[in-house]
N, C-alpha and C positions, 0 to 999 in steps of 0.2 A: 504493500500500500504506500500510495505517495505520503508525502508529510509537506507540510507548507513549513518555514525558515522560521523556530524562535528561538527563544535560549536554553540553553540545554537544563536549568535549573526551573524553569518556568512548569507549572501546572497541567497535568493533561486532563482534558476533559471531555470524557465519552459523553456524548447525546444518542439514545436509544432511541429512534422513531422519530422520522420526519415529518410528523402533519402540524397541524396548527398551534400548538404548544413547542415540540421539540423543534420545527422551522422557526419560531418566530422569538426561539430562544439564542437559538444561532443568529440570526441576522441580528437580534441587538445586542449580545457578544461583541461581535464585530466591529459594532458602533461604540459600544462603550469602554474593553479592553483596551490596553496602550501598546504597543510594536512590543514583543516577547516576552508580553505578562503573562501568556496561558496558550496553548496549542488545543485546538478545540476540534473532534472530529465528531460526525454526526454520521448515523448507519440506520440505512432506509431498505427495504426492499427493492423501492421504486424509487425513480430519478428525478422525483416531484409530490408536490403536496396538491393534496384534492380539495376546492372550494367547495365543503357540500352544499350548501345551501342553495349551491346553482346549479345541482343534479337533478330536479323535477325540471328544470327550463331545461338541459343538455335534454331528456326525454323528451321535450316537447317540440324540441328543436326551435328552440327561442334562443340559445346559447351554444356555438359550436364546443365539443368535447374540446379539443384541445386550448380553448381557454379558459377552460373550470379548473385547468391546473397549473400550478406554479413551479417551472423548473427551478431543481436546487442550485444544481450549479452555477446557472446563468446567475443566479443573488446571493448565494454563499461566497464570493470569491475570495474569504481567507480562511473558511472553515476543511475539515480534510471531509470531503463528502466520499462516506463509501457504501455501495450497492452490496447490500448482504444482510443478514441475518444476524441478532444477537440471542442466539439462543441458549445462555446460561450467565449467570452475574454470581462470583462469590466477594461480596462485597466485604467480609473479613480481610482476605488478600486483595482485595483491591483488586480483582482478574474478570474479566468480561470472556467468553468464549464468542468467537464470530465465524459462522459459515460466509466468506466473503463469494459472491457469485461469480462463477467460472472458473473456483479453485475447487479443486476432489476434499482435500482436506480442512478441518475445521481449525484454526488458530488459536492461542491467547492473545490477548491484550491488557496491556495493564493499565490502569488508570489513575487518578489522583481524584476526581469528580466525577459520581456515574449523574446524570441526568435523566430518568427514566421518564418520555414519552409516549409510548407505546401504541397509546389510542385505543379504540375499541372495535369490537367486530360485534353483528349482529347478535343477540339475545333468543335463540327459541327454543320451542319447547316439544317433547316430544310426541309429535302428534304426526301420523300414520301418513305419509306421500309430504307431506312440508320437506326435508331435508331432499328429495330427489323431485318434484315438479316446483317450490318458489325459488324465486330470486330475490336478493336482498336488494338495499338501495345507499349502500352505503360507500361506494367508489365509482369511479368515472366509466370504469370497463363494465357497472354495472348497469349503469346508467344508457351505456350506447346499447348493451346488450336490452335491456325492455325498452326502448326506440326499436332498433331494428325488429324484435317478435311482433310487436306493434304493426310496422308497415308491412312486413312480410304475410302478415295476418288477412290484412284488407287485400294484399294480392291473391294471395290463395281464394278468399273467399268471394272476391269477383268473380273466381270462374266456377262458382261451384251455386247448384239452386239451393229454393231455402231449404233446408232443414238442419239435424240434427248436427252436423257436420261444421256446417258454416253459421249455427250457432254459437260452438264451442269456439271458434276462431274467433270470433266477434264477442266473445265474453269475458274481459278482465276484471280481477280481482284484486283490490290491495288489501293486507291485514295488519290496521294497527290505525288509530285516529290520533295517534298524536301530529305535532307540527306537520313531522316528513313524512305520513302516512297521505295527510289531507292535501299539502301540496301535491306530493307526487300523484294522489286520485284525479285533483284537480287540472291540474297538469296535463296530464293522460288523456282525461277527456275533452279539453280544448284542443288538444292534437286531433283525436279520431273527429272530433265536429268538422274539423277544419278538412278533414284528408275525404269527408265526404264529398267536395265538388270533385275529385277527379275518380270519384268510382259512381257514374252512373245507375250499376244494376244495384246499389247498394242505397237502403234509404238510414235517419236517423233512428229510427224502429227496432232497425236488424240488430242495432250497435249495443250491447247491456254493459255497464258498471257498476260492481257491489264493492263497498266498501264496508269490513266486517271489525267491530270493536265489543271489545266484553266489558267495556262500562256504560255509564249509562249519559254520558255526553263523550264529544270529541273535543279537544283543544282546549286541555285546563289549562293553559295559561292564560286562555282570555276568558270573558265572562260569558256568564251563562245566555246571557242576551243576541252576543256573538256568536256564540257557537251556533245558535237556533239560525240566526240569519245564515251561517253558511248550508246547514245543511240545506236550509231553503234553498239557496241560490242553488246549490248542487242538483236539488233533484227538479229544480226548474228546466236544468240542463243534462234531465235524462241518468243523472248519477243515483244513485239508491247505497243510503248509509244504513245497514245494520247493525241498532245500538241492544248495547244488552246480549250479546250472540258472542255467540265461542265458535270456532273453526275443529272441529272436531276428525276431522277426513282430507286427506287432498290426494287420496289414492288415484292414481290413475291420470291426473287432472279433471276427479271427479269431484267437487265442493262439497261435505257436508257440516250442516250448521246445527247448533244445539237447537237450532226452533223448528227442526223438520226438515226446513228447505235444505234443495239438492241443485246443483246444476254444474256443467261443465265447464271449464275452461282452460285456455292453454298458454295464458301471462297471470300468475299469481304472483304478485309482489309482497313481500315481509317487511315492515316496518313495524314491527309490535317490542320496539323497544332496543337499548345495547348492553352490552359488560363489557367489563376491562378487557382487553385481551388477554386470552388466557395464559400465555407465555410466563406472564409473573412469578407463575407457579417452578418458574424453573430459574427463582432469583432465592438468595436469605433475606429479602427486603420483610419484614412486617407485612403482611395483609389483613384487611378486617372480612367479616363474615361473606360481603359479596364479592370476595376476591380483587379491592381496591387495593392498591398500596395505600396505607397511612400514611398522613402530613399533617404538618405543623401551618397554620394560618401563614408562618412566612415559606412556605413552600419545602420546607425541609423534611424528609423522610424522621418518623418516628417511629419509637415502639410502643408498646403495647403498655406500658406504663406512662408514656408520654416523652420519653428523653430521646432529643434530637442525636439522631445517626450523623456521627460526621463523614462529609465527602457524598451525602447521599441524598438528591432532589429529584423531586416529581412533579407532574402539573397533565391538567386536562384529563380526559376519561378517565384513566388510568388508573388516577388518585382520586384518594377521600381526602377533599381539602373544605376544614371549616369554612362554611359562610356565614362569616363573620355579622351581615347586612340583618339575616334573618329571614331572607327569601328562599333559601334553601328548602333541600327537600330531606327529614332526617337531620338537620343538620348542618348537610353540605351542599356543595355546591352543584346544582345539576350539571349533568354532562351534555353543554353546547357550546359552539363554537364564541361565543360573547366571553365566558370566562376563559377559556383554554388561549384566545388570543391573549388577552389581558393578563394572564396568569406567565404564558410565555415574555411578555415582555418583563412583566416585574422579578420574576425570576432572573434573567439574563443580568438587571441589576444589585441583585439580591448576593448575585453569585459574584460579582465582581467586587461587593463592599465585600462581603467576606476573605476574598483574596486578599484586599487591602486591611483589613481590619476591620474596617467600617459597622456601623450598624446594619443592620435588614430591618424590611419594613412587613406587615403582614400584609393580606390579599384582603382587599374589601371593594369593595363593588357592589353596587346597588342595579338590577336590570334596568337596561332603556326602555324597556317595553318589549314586544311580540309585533313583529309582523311577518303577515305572508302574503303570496302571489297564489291565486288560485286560477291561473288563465290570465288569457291578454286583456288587460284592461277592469281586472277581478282582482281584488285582495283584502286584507283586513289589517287592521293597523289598533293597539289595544294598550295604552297604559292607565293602570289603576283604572280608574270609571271611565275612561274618557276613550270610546272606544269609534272608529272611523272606518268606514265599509265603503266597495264600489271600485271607483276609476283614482280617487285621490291616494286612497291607501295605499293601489297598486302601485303609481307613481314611486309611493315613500318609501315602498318595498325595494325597486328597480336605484332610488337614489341610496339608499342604505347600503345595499350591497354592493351597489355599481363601487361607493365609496371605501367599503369596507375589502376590498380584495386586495390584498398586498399587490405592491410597486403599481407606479404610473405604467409599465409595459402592458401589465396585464388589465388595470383601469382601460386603457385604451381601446386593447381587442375588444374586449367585453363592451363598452360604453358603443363603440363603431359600428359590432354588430347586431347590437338592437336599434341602431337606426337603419342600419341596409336591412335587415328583415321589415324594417316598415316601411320602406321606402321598395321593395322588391320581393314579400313575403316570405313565409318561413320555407326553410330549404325541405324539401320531403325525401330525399336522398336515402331509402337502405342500404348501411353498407355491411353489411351480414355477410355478401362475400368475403370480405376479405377475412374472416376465419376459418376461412380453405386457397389460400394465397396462390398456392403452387398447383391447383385443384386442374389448370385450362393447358399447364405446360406438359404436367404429369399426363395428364389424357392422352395426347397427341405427340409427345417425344416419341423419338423414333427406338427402340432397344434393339440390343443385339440378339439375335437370332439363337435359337436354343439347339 
């Protein structure tokens, strides 16, 4: 592995996982560190951090996939960014083990600061065809993948008459009301509304959306008043939310629900929640009951008594980090992207006084509020009682995030092409092929003769 120039006395400090925490703890590292105060490497799977929040729009094709994500390197350029795997931390000896990708064998590393990032991976539950017919919603590749079953759907079922068949093509399902449950239904269904002018034999009738929740509203973080007006809007536009219903079956891509109802379909999306990633379990860090790492309000790994673990921070999914505000859930701090940015950056400072000696500060943050995009021109917008529905909301949604996406490069893409889609509509493009890349070469290459 390469290493960037500092002083051989200076601080090494591992970052475990690149998304919104461990990125945005590196790039203000970067900022705040002074020329070979500390050698800082950060270790991702992947060569970029994913914007969720604009994975219902990449579905909708309101936002091209490759700018919902933030390359590292192109914004890291003093951290050592490596493409690999940490899987094992003995944070006694200070030794990280890392599968680096493209190498057979697994390595040590040693470090002086582990930074655990980690993030989360979808939550479910073991219920009978869910692990082999859905798909989650929680990275970019997943995101292009329910777009393209989507379009590929409507083509199949062009050519096919009505019934049972082209039912089931035409039948999507998301399971989970919360924020990225509703956007992404939302979503969804402003794409298929929209992809109906260019399928003739296809009316809005054929097209069904169930969205299945086992409580008894969606979207606690707005008000109950709110939440009524979306499902309204939703099933004005042909959407059907199942509240109070459990997903009991997805055998087959066969739906069944605790209320009787049965129906097929062949895009079930999972959004019914996340956990830490489970990797932790292969750390000595402290974890609490739902498999979080413990922390310290200033972001510092603890135990189970409360005494800060030296050399050891966390932030974002990952962690149980007190919310201090009182907004929390249990305690802590929900796991969304408003704290884990926030939490990454005070960290990155947190880590450098401490280098220096300096004091650390704790985490505290009070939410801005909730808002979402539920379609073009559809959102809700919701702090304390003051809750705002319609075209304004959406606006505040598209200026929030548009704002909120690390660096002016990626502001740009993103800001550029929601005016060329309105200026030139949404692009309907399947690219499904290309997950058989070689599929037209392989066919027709000529082999040698046997």
């Amino acid at each position: 592995m390469s290493s960037k120039s500092t002083s051989a006395a200076a601080p090494k400090i591992l970052i475990v996982g690149g998304g919104y925490a461990g990125f945005y703890t590196a790039w203000k590292l970067e900022k705040f560190l002074g020329k070979g105060e500390a050698e800082v490497t950060m270790v991702d799977p992947l060569p970029y951090m994913t914007y969720q929040p604009f994975l219902p729009e990449v579905v909708a094709g309101s936002i091209e996939a490759r700018h919902a994500v933030v390359s590292h390197r192109r914004h890291l350029r003093k951290t050592n960014v490596v493409n690999g795997k940490v899987t094992n931390i003995d944070h006694k000896k200070k030794v990280a083990t890392i599968e680096y990708a493209g190498v057979k064998a697994a390595q040590k590393f040693n470090y002086d600061i582990v930074v655990v990032t980690a993030g989360a991976v979808s939550r479910t539950f073991p219920i009978p065809g869910v692990a082999e017919q859905a798909i989650g919603l929680k990275n970019i590749e997943e995101a292009v993948e329910v777009r393209n079953r989507i379009l590929t759907n409507f083509d199949k079922a062009a050519n096919l008459p009505a019934g049972a068949a082209r039912d089931r093509l035409l039948t999507f399902v998301v399971v989970g009301g919360g924020f990225a449950g509703i956007e992404a239904f939302a979503e969804m269904r402003s794409l298929a509304s929209y992809l109906l002018r260019y399928y003739p034999t296809l009316t809005f009738d054929d097209v069904k959306f169930h969205l299945i929740e086992a409580m008894g509203r969606i979207m606690p973080e707005v008000s109950q008043a709110t939440s009524e007006w979306v499902i309204a809007n939703l099933d004005r536009r042909g959407a059907k939310i199942h509240l109070n219903t459990q997903l009991q079956s997805a055998v087959g891509g066969k739906v069944e629900l605790s209320t009787g109802e049965s129906f097929e379909s062949d895009v079930i999306v999972w959004t019914a929640g996340v956990m830490a990633h489970p990797y932790v379990r292969n750390t000595d860090l402290p974890l609490e009951e739902r498999g979080r790492i413990m922390a310290h309000p200033s972001l510092r790994v603890v135990n189970a008594e409360g005494k800060i673990i030296d050399g050891a921070w966390t932030a974002g999914d990952v962690s149980a980090v007190p919310d201090l505000s009182g907004f929390g859930v249990g305690g802590f701090c929900v796991p969304n992207a408003q704290h884990a940015v926030r939490q990454g950056k005070l960290m990155a400072k947190n880590i450098v006084a401490s280098i220096r000696g300096e004091g650390v500060k704790d985490y505290f943050h009070k939410p801005l509020g909730a808002v979402a995009g539920l379609g073009i021109g559809v959102g809700v917008f919701q702090y304390k009682k003051l809750g705002i529905k319609g075209l304004l909301a959406w606006f505040m949604h598209r200026g929030y995030h548009g704002l909120a996406m690390p660096s002016w490069e990626r502001k740009i893409r993103v800001i550029s092409g929601w005016i060329w889609n309105f200026l030139l509509r949404r692009d309907i493009v399947s690219t499904a092929a290309m997950q058989a890349p070689r599929l037209a070469f392989e066919t027709w290459a000529s082999k040698p003769k046997k």
